[in-house]
C-alpha positions in Angstrom: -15.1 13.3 8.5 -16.1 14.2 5.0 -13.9 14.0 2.3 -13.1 16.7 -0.3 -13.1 16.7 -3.8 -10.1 16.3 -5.7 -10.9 18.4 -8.5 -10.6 22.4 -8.2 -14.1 23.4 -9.5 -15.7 21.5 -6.4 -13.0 23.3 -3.7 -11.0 26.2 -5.8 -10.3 28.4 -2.7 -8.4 25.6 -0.5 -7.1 23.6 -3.7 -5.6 26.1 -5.8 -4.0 27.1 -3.2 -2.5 23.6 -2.0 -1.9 21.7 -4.9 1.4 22.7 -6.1 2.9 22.8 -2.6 5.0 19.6 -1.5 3.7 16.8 0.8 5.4 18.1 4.0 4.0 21.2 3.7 0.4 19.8 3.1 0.8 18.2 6.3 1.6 21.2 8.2 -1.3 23.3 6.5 -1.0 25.9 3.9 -1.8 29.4 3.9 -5.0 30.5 2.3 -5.7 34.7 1.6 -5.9 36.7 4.2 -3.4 34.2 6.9 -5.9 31.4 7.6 -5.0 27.9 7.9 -6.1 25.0 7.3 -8.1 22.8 9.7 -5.2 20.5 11.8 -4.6 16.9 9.8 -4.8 13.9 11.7 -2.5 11.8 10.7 -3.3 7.9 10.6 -0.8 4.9 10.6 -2.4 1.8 9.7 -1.3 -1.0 12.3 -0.5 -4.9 10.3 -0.4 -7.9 12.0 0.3 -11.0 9.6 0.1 -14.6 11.5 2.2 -17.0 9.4 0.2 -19.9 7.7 2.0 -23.3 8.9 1.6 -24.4 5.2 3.8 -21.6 4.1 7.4 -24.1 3.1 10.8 -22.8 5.1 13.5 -22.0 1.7 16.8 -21.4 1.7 17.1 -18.4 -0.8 17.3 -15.1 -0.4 15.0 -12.4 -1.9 15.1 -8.8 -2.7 12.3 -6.1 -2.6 11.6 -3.7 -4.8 10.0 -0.1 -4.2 6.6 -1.2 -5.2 5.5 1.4 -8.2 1.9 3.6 -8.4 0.5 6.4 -9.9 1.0 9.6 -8.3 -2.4 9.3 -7.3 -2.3 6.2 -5.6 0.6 6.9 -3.9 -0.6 10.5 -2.0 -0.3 11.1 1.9 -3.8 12.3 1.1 -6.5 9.2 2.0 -8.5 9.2 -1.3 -12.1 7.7 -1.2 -14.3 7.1 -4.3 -18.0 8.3 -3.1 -19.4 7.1 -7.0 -18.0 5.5 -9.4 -15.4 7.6 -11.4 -14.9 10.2 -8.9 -12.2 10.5 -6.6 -12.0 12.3 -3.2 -9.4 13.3 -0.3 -10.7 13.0 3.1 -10.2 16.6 4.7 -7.6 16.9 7.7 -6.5 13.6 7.3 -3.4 12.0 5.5 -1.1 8.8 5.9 1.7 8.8 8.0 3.7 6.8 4.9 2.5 6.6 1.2 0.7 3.6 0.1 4.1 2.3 -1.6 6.0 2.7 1.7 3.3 1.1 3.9 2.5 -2.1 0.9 7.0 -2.6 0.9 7.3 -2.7 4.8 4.2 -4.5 5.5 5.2 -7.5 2.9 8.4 -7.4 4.3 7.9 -7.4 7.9 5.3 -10.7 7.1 8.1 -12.5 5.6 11.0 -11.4 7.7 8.7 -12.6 11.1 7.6 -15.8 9.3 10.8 -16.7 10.2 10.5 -19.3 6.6 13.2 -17.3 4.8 16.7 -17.5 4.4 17.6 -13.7 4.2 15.4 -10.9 2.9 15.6 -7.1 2.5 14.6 -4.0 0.2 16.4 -4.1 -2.8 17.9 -1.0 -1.9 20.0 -2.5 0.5 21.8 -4.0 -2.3 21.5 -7.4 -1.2 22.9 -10.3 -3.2 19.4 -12.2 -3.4 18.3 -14.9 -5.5 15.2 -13.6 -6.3 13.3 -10.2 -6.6 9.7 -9.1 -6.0 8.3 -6.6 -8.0 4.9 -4.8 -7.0 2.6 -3.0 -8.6 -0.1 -0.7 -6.6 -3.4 -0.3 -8.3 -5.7 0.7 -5.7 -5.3 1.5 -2.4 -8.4 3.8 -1.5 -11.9 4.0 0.6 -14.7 3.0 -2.1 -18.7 3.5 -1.0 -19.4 1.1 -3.9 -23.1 2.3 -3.7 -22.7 1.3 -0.4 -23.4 3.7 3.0 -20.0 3.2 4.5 -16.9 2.5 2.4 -14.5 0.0 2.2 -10.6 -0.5 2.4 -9.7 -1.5 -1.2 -6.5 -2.4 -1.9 -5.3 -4.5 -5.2 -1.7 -5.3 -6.0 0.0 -6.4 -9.0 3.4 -8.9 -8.0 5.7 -10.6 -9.9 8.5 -13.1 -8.7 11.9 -12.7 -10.7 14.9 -14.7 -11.0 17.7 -12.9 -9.8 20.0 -14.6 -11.9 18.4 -13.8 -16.0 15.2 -11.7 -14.5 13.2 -14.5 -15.8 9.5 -14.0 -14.6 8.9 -17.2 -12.3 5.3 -15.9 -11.3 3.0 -13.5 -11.2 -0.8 -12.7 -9.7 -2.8 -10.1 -9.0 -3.8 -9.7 -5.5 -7.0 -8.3 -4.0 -8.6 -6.9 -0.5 -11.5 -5.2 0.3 -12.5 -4.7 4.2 -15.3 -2.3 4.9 -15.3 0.1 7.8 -17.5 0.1 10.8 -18.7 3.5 9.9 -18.0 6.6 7.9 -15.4 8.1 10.1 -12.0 8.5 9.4 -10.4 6.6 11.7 -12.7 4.0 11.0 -11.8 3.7 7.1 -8.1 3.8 8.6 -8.9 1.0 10.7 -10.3 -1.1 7.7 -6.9 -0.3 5.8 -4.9 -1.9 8.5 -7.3 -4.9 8.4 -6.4 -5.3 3.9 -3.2 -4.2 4.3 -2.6 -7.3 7.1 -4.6 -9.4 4.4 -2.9 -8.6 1.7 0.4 -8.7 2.5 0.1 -12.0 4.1 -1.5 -13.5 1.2 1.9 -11.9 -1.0 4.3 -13.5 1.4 2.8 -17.2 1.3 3.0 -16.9 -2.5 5.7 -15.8 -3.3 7.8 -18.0 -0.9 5.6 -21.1 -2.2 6.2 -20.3 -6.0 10.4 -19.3 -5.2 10.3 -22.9 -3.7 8.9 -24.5 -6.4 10.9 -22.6 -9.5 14.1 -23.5 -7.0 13.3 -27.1 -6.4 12.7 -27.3 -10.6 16.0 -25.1 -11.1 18.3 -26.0 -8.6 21.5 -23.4 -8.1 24.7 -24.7 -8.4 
């Protein structure tokens, strides 16, 4: 499925008309002159599995997530893909089921939460009384050709570990996963997304339960 340009010089008839209309309705197809709509959008849900690493340490604190932040671009139902460098594209009649935020929050949390290493964890919505709080930033999370003749899944993620207690910064790293596709179709690149976002999210639980261990074993809580 090929994707289609962001900007409106490249697609003015279908993007003029689109842009300004909220996500549901981009899902459902928008009117165009003369009645027609759009071609019917597929829409892909990226499946995670995350095995636990037996060196990942069992704590006893608690931890609260934060919505992970990213640019409105980023952070689209649209599936962007970047054919060259410094251009961005949508792939046509296809969009996520959950934004990138949504998808990058549950996956992280569902690894820890299954790990079964954790004393309590849960969005920090939920308003629970954690000890620490994870904070993530997403700065990619699109299909990139690279030069190449299929893309890849890139994803890259920006965490830091906080102390509950003063918001002291206990850690932070930048995390990064590319998996290419088998092919240029879209369910293909979807597939490769599951395969970073099961990567990536693992490699944020280990972390961030090995460095809260640590900074609670140097600052024990009375």
């Amino acid at each position: 499925m090929k994707p289609t340009p962001l900007s409106l010089p490249a697609a003015p008839g279908l993007l003029r008309a689109c842009l300004p209309v909220a996500a549901a309705v981009l899902l459902a197809g928008c009117s165009i002159l003369g009645g027609k709509q759009r071609d019917p959008v597929t829409i892909y849900s990226p499946q995670v599995n995350v095995t636990p690493d037996p060196a990942w340490p069992q704590v006893d604190w608690q931890l609260a997530i934060a919505r992970p932040n990213a640019s409105r671009l980023v952070d689209s139902p649209r599936i962007g893909v970047r054919p060259v460098p410094g251009e961005l594209q949508v792939y046509r009649g296809a969009a996520w089921a959950q934004p990138p935020t949504d998808q990058v929050e549950t996956a992280v949390l569902r690894a820890l939460e299954d790990s079964g290493r954790i004393a309590a964890v849960g969005r920090l919505s939920t308003g629970l009384r954690s000890d620490y709080r994870l904070a993530m930033d997403i700065r990619r999370f699109e299909a990139d050709y690279a030069g190449g003749a299929s893309p890849a899944a890139a994803i890259e993620i920006s965490a830091k570990l906080l102390d509950s207690r003063d918001q002291r910064i206990v850690a932070s790293r930048t995390f990064t996963q590319v998996r290419p596709a088998a092919d240029t179709a879209t369910a293909s690149v979807a597939a490769a997304f599951g395969q970073a976002l099961s990567a990536i999210s693992g490699e944020v639980a280990g972390w961030t339960l090995v460095q809260g261990q640590a900074d609670a074993q140097a600052h024990p809580r009375r």
